[in-house]
Structures are given as C-alpha cells and as structure tokens.
C-alpha positions in Angstrom: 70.5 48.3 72.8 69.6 51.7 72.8 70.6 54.0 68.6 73.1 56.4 69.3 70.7 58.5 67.9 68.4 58.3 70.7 71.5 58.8 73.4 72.4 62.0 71.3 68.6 63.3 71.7 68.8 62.7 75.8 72.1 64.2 76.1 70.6 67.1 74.2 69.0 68.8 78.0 72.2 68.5 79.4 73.8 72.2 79.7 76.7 73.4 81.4 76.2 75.6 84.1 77.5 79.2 83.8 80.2 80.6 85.5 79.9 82.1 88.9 79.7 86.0 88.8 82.8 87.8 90.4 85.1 86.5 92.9 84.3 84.0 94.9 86.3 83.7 97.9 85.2 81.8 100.9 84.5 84.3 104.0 87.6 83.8 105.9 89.7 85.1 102.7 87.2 88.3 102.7 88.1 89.0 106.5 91.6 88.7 106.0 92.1 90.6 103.0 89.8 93.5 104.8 92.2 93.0 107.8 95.3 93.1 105.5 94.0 96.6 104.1 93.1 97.7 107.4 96.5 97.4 108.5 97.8 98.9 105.2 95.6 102.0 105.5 97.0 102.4 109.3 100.8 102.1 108.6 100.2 104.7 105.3 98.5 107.2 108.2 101.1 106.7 110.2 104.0 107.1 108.1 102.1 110.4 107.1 101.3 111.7 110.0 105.5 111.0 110.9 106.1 113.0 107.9 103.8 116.0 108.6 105.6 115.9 112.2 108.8 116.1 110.8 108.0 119.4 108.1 109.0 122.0 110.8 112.4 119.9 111.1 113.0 119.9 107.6 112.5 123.2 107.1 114.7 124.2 110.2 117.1 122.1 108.2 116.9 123.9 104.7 117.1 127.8 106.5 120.2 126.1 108.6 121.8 125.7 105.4 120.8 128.6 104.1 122.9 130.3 107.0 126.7 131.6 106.5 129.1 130.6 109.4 130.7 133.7 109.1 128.1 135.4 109.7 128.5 138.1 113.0 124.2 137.0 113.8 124.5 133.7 113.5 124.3 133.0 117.1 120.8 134.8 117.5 119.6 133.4 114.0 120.6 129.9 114.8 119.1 130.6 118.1 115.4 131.8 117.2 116.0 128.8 114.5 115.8 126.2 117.1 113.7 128.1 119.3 110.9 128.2 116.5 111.5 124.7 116.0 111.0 123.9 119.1 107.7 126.3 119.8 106.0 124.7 116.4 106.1 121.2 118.3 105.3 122.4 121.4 103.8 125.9 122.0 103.8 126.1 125.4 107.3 124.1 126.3 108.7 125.4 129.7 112.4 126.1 127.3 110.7 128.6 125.3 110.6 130.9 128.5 113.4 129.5 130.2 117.4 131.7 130.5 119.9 130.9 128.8 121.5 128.5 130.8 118.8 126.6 131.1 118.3 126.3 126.9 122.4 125.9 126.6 121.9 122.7 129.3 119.3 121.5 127.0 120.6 122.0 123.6 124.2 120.3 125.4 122.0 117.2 126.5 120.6 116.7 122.9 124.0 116.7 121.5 126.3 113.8 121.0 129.0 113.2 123.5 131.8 114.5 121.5 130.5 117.7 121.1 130.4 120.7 122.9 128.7 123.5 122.7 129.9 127.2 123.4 128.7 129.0 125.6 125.4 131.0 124.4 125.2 134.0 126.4 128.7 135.8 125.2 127.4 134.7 121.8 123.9 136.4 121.8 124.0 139.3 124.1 127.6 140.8 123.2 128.7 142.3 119.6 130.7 139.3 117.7 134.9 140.2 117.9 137.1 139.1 115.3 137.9 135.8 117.5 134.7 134.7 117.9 134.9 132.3 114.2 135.7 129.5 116.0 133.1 129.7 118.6 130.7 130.2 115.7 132.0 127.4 113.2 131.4 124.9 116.5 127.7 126.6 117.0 126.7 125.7 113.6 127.9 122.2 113.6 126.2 121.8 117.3 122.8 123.3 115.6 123.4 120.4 113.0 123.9 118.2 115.4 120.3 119.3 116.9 118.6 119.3 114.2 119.7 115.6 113.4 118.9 114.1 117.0 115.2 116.6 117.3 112.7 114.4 118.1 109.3 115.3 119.3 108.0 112.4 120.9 110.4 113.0 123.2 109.9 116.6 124.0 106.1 116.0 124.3 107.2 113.2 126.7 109.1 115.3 129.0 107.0 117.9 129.4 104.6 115.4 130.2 106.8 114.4 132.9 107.4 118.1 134.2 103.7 118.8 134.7 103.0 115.4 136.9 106.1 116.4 138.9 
C-alpha cells in the first residue's frame, strides 16, 4: 500500500483552476439582452419624441389658463391661441388661411358631441356687448375642450389626405 505521505506529495500538483474573468453568458443570452435594450432605447425615443410633440399643447394649455373669461378679447386671444397651436404643428395647414367658417367647422368637429361652439365671427370682428358673457364662458370651455382632444397625428394625417385629393 501506498504512505499517505506519498498520496499527500502527488496531490501536491493538483490546483484549482481560477475563476473565469467577467460574465459569462452563452451567446444567445448576449443577443437577447442587446435586443432587450434595443427595444428599451426605442420606446425611451419614442415616448420623448411624444413629449416634445406635445410642448406646444402644453403651453397652449398654461396661457389658456392664464386667460380671464371675462375678458371683452378673449375671443381673438383664444383665437390666435389655437391658431398658433395649430401653425407650430403644421406650418403650412390649409386652416391657417382658411375664413372663419371654415376654422369654426373645424374647431366644432374636434369638440365633443355635447358641446357647441358659438359662433366665431360676431365674436372676433364686432366690439363685445354686455350680453356677450355667456357666449364667451362657452368659448373658453370649447377652447378647453380643444386643447384636450389636439392631436397632431391626426392633423398631419389629414392634410395628407387633402393634398392626394
């Protein structure tokens, strides 16, 4: 039989190996981890991008606010409001040159069903009478109403779909 002595001295070359360097993950894990940042690096541009779009709403939303219903230029202020709006989506939309009819049709097609709005021209061409609160109470809470249901996609979308017309 062989001293333990001697077992001791053979076992003596043995050495554990080191430990791997790093990570090691097999090459499918390394493809889908850079696929799973991939996809979180597109959905964080996205929802950025979304957010820049929507900086011209939310500051139509903070001067709305900033208006007083009672005021007699509320009409025309609300007005170039939602007409700026509208021209820092889309410079060249046909409603930025269109008559007032034609932006009153539009801004009563963004709003919900319940809600009417009144009509424009009296508003912005003639000097406000006395009676004329009402009329401008339900202005302001139409412009609300615009501001909340502004989206534009869709106003890039449909002047898409006037030019191939």
């Amino acid at each position: 039989m062989t001293e333990p002595a001697e077992l001791l001295n053979i076992l003596a070359d043995i050495h554990e190996p080191a430990l791997a360097p790093g990570l090691l993950l097999a090459p499918g894990h390394w493809f889908l981890l850079s696929l799973l940042l991939l996809i979180l690096l597109l959905l964080a541009y996205r929802l950025w991008r979304h957010w820049q779009q929507q900086a011209a709403k939310r500051q139509a939303w903070r001067e709305l606010q900033q208006l007083d219903p009672a005021d007699p230029q509320l009409a025309s202020k609300v007005n170039l409001l939602l007409k700026r709006l509208l021209k820092s989506h889309s410079p060249q939309h046909p409603l930025l040159s269109a008559s007032t009819a034609d932006w009153q049709q539009h801004w009563q097609q963004q709003l919900p069903a319940g809600l009417t709005l009144p009509e424009l021209a009296p508003l912005l061409y003639r000097p406000a009478p006395a009676e004329q609160g009402t009329e401008q109470q339900q202005l302001y809470q139409c412009a609300k109403a615009y501001l909340r249901a502004f989206k534009p996609r869709q106003l890039t979308a449909a002047k898409r779909s006037q030019r191939h017309a």
